[in-house]
N, C-alpha and C positions, 0 to 999 in steps of 0.2 A: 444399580437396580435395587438391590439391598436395602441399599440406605432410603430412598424413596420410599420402599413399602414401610420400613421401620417407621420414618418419620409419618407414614398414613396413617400406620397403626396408633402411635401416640397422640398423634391429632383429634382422629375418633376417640379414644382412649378418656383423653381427657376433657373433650365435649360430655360424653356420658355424664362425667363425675359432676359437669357445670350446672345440666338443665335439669337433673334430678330435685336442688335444694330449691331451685324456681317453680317447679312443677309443685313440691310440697308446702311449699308459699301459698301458692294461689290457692290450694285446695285448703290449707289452713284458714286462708282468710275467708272460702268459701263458708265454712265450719263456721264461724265467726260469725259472720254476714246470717249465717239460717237459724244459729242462735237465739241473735240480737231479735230476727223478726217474728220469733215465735214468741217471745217473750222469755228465754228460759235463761236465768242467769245462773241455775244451778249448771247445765252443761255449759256454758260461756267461763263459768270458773274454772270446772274440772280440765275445761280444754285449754286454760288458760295457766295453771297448774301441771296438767300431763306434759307440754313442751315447754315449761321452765320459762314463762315468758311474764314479762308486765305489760299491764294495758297501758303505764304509760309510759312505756318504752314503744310502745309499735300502733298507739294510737292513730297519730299523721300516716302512716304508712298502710292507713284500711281503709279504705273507701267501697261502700255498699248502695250499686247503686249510682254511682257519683258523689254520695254524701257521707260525710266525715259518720262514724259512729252514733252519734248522740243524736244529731239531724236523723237520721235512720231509723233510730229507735222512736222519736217522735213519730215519723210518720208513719210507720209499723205502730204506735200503740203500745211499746213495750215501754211500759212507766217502770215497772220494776227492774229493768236490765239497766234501761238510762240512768235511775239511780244508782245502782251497780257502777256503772263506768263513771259518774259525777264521782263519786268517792274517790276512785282508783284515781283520779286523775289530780297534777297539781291542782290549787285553786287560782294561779296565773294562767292557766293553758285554759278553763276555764274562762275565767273573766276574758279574755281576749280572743275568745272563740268568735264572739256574735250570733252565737245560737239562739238568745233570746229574741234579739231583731228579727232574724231567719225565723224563729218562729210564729211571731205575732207577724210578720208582712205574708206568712206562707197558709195562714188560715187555723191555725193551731197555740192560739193565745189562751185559750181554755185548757190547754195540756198540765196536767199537774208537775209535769218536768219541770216547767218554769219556773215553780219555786223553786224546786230542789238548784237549779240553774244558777238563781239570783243567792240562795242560801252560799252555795258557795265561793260562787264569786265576792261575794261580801259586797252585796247591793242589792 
């Protein structure tokens, strides 16, 4: 009977330790995501700076929305943050996004992103 509760305890035990760094994910990326659609790249850096992170490390891994970062920031309006994350990001992961496609077939070909877009991808 012992051993049953010991092993319940450690089971519990170490569920806790698992769903905390998921919990602080999600709410991370929440951060990210309200950010990105305020336009604010000054708190998108600092936040991006206080947990030691690069945007293009964990870029693929945010979606806002359903939409990768940059897609998000077009349609939020946030010209200044999308250039923020154009920088931070290779210029491969870039050119092979299709965010200009996505933006000119999605009503947003006038977005000054697009340069910044094509600037980096080298086209």
């Amino acid at each position: 009977m012992k051993f049953k509760v010991i092993t319940l305890a450690a089971v519990l035990a170490s569920t806790a330790f698992i769903s905390t760094p998921v919990a602080a994910n999600d709410q991370l990326a929440q951060s990210i995501c309200s950010y990105v659609a305020a336009d604010s790249r000054n708190n998108l850096r600092k936040t991006l700076s206080d947990n030691r992170l690069r945007l293009s490390n964990i870029y693929s891994g945010v979606l806002c929305d359903g939409l990768p970062l940059i897609r998000f920031a077009i349609k939020s309006g946030a010209n200044d943050t999308a250039d923020f994350i154009i920088k931070q990001l290779p210029s491969s992961v870039v050119a092979a996004s299709g965010d200009v496609d996505w933006a000119k077939s999605n009503g947003f070909a006038d977005s000054p992103v697009i340069e910044s877009l094509l600037a980096r991808a080298g086209g």
